[in-house]
N, CA, C and O atoms as a GROMACS GRO file, in nm:
protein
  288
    1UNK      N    1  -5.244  -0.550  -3.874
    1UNK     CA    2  -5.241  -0.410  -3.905
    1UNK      C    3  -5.210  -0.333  -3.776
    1UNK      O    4  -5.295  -0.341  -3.687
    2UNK      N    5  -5.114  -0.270  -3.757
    2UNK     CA    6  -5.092  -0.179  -3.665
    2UNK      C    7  -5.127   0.020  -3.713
    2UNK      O    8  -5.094   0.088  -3.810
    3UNK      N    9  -5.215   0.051  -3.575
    3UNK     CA   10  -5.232   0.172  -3.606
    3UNK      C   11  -5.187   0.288  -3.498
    3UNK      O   12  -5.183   0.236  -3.387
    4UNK      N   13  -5.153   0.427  -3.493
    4UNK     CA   14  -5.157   0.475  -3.392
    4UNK      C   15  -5.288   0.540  -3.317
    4UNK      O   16  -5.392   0.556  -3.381
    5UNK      N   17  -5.281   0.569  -3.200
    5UNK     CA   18  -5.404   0.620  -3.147
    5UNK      C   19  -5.349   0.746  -3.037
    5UNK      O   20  -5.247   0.746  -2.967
    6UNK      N   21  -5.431   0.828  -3.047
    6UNK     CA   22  -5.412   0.875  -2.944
    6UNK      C   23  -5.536   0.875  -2.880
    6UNK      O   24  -5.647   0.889  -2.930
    7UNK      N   25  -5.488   0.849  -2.718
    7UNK     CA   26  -5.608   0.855  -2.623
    7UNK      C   27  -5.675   1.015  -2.558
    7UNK      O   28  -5.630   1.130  -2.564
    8UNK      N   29  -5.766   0.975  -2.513
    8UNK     CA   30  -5.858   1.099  -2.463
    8UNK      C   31  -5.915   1.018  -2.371
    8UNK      O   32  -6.023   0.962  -2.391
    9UNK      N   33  -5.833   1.004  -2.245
    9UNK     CA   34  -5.928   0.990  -2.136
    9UNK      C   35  -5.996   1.064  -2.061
    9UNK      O   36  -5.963   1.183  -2.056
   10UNK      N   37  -6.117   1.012  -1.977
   10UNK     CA   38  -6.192   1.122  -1.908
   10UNK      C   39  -6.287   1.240  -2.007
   10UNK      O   40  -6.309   1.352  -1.959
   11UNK      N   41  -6.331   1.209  -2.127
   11UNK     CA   42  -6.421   1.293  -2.210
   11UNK      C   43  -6.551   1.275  -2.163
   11UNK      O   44  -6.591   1.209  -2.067
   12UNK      N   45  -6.611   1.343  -2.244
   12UNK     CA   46  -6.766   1.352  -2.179
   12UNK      C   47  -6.810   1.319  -2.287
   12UNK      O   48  -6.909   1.389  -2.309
   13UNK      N   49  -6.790   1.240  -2.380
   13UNK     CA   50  -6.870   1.138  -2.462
   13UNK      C   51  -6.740   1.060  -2.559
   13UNK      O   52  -6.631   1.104  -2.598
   14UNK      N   53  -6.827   0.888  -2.580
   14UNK     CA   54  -6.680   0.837  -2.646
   14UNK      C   55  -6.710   0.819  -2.780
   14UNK      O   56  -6.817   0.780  -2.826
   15UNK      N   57  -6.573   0.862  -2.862
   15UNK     CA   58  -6.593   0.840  -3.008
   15UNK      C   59  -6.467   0.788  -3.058
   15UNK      O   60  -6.354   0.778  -3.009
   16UNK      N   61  -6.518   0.758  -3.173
   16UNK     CA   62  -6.342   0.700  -3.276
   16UNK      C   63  -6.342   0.798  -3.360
   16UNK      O   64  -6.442   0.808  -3.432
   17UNK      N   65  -6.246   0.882  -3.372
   17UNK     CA   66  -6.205   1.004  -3.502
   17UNK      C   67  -6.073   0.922  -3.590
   17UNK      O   68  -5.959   0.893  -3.556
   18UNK      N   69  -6.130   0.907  -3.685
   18UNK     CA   70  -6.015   0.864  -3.817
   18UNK      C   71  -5.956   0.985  -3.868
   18UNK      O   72  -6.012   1.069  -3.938
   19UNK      N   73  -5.804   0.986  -3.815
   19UNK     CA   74  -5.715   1.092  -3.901
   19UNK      C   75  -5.693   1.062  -4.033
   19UNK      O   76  -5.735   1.132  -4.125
   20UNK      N   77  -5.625   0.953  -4.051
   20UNK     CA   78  -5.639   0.894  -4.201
   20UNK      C   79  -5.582   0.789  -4.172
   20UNK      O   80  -5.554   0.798  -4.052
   21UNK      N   81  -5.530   0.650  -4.228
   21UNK     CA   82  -5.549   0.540  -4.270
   21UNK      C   83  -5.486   0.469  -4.125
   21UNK      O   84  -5.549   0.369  -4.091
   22UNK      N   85  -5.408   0.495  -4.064
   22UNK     CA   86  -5.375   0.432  -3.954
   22UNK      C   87  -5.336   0.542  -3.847
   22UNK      O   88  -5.239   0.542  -3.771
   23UNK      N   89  -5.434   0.632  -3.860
   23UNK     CA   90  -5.424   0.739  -3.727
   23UNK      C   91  -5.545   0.786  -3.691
   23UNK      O   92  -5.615   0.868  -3.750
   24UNK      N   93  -5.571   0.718  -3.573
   24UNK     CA   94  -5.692   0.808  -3.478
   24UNK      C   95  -5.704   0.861  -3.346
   24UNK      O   96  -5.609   0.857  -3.267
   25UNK      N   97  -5.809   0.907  -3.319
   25UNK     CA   98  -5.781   0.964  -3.190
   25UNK      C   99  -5.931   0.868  -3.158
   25UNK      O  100  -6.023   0.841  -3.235
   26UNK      N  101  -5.905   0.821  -2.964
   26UNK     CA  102  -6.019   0.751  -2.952
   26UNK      C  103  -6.042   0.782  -2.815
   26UNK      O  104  -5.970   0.733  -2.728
   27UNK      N  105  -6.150   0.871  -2.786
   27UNK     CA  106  -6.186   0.960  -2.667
   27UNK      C  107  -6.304   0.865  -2.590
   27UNK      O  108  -6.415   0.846  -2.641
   28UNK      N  109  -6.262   0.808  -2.461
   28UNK     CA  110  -6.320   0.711  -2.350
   28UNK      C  111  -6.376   0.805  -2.242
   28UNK      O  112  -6.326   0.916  -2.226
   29UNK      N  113  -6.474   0.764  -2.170
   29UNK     CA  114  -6.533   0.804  -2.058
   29UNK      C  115  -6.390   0.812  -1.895
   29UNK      O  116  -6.342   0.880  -1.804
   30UNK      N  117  -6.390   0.709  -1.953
   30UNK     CA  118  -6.317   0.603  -1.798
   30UNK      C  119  -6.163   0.713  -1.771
   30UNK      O  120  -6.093   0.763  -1.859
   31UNK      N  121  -6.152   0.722  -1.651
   31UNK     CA  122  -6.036   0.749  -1.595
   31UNK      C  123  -5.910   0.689  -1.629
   31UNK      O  124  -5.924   0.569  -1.653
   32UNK      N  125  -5.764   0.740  -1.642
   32UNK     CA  126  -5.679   0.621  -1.684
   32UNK      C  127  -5.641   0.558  -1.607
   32UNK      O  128  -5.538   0.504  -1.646
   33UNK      N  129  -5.669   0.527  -1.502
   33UNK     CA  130  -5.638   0.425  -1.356
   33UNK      C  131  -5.659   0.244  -1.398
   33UNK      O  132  -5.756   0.173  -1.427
   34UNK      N  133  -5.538   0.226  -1.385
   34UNK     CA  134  -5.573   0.121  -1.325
   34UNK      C  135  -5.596  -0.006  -1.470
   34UNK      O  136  -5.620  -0.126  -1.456
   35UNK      N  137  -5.583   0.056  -1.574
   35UNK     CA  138  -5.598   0.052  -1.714
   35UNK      C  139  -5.730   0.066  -1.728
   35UNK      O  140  -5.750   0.057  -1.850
   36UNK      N  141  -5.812   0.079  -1.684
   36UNK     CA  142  -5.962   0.122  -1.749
   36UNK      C  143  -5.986   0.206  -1.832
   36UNK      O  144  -6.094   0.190  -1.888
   37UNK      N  145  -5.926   0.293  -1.864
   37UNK     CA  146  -5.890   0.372  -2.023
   37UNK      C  147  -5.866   0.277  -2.146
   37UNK      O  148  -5.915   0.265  -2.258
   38UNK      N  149  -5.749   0.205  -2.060
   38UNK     CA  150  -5.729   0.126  -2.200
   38UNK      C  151  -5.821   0.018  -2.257
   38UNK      O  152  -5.822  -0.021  -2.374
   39UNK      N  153  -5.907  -0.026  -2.146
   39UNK     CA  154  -6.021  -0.118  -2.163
   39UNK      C  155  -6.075  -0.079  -2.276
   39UNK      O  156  -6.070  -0.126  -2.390
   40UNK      N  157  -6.143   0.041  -2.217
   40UNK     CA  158  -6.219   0.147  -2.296
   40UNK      C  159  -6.201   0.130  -2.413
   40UNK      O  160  -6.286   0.085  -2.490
   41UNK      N  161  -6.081   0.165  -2.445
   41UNK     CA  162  -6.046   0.193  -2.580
   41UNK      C  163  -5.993   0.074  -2.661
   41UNK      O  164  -5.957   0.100  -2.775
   42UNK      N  165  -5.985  -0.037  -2.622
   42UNK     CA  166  -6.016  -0.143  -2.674
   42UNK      C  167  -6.113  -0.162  -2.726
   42UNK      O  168  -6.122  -0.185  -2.847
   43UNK      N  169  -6.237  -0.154  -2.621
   43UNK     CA  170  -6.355  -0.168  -2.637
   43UNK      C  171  -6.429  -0.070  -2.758
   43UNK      O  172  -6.503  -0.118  -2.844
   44UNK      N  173  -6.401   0.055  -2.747
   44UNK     CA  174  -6.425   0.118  -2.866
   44UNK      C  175  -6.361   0.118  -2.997
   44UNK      O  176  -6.403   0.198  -3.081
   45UNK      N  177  -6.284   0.056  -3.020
   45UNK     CA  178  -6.186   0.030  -3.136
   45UNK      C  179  -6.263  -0.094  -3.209
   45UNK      O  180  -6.268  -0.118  -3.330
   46UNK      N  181  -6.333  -0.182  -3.079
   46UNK     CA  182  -6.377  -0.328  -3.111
   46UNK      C  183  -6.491  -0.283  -3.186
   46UNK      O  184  -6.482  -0.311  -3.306
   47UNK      N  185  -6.599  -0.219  -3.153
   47UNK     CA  186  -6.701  -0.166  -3.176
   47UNK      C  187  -6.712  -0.089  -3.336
   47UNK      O  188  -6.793  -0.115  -3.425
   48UNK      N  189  -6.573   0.037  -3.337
   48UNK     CA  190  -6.543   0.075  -3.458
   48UNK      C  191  -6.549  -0.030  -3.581
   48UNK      O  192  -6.628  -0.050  -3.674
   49UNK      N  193  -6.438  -0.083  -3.540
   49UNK     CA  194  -6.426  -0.192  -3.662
   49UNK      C  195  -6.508  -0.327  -3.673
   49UNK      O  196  -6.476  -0.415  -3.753
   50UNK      N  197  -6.624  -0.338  -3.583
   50UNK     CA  198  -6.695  -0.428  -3.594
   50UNK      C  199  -6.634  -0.563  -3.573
   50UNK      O  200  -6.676  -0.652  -3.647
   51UNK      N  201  -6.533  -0.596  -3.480
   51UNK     CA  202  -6.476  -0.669  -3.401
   51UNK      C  203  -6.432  -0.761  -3.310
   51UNK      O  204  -6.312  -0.746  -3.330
   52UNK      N  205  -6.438  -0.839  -3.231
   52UNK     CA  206  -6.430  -0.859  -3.122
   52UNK      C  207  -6.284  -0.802  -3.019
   52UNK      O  208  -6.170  -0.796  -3.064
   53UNK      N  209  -6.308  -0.780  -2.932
   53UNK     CA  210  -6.209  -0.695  -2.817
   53UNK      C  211  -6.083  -0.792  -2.816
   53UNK      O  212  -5.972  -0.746  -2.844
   54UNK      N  213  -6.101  -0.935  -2.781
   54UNK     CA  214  -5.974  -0.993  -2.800
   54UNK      C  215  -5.914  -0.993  -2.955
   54UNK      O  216  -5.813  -1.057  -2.984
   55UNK      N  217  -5.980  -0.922  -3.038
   55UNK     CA  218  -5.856  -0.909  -3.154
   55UNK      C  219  -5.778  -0.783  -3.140
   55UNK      O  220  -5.694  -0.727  -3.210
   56UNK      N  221  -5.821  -0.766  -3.054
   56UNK     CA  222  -5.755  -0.580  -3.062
   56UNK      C  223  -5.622  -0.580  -2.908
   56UNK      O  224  -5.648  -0.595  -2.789
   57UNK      N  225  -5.487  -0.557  -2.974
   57UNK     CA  226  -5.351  -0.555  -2.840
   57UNK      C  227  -5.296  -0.428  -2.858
   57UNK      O  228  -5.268  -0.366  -2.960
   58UNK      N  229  -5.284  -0.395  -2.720
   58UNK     CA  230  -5.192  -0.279  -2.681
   58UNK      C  231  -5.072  -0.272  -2.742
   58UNK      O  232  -5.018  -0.198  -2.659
   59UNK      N  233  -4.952  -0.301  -2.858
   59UNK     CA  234  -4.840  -0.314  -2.794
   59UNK      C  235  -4.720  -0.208  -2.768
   59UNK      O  236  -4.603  -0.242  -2.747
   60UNK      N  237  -4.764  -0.083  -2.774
   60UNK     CA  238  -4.672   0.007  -2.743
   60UNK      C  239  -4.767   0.100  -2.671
   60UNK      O  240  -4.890   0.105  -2.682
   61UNK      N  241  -4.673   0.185  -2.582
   61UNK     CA  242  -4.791   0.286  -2.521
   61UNK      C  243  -4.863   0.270  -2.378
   61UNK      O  244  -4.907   0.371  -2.323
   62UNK      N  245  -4.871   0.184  -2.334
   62UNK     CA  246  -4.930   0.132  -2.249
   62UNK      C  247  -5.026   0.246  -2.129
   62UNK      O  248  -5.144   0.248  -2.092
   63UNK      N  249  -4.922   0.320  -2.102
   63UNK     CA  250  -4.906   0.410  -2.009
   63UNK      C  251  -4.895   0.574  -2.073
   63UNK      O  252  -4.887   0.670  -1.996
   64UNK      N  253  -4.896   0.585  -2.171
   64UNK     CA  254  -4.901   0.695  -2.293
   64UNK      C  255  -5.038   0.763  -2.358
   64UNK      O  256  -5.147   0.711  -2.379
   65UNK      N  257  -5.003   0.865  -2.376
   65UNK     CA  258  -5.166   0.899  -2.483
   65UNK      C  259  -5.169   0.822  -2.609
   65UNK      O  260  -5.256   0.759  -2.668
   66UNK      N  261  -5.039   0.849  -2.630
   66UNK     CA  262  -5.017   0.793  -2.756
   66UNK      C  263  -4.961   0.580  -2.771
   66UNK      O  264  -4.874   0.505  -2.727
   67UNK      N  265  -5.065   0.573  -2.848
   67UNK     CA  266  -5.043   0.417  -2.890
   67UNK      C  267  -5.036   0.355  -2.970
   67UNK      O  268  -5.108   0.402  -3.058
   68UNK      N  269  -4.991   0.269  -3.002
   68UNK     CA  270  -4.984   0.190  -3.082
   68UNK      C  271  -5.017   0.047  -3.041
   68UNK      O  272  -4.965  -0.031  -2.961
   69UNK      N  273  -5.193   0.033  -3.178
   69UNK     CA  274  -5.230  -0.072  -3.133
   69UNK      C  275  -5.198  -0.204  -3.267
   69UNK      O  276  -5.164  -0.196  -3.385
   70UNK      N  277  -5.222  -0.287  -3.200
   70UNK     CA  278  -5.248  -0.442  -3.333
   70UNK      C  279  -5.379  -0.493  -3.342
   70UNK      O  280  -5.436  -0.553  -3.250
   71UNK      N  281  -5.436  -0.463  -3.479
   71UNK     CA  282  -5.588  -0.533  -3.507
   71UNK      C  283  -5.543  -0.658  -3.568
   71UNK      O  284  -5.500  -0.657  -3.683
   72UNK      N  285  -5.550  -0.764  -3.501
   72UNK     CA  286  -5.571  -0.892  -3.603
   72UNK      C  287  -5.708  -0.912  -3.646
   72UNK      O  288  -5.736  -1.005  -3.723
   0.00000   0.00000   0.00000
């Protein structure tokens, strides 16, 4: 399943907001340096969907607010 995301790095608290079926926005603590944003938001995506983090890939976006991720 691929979904889009948009990021929110640097918030002052982290959440997953469901736009609707494959659009959210997913707001991280972490700075985007260095990919620690994207950690983040791995990590909270993993959490959302009750997960583990290695099922969850970047593959578009990398460097973008906007992403597109792959949940296997």
């Amino acid at each position: 399943m691929h979904i889009n995301v948009k990021a929110k790095p640097n918030a002052r608290e982290e959440k997953v907001e469901k736009i609707d079926e494959n659009n959210y926005i997913v707001s991280v603590k972490e700075k985007p340096e260095k990919g620690k944003a994207n950690d983040a938001i791995k990590n909270a995506l993993a959490v959302y969907f009750k997960i583990a983090s290695a099922r969850i890939k970047i593959v578009g976006g990398y460097s973008s607010r906007n992403k597109i991720i792959e949940v296997i």
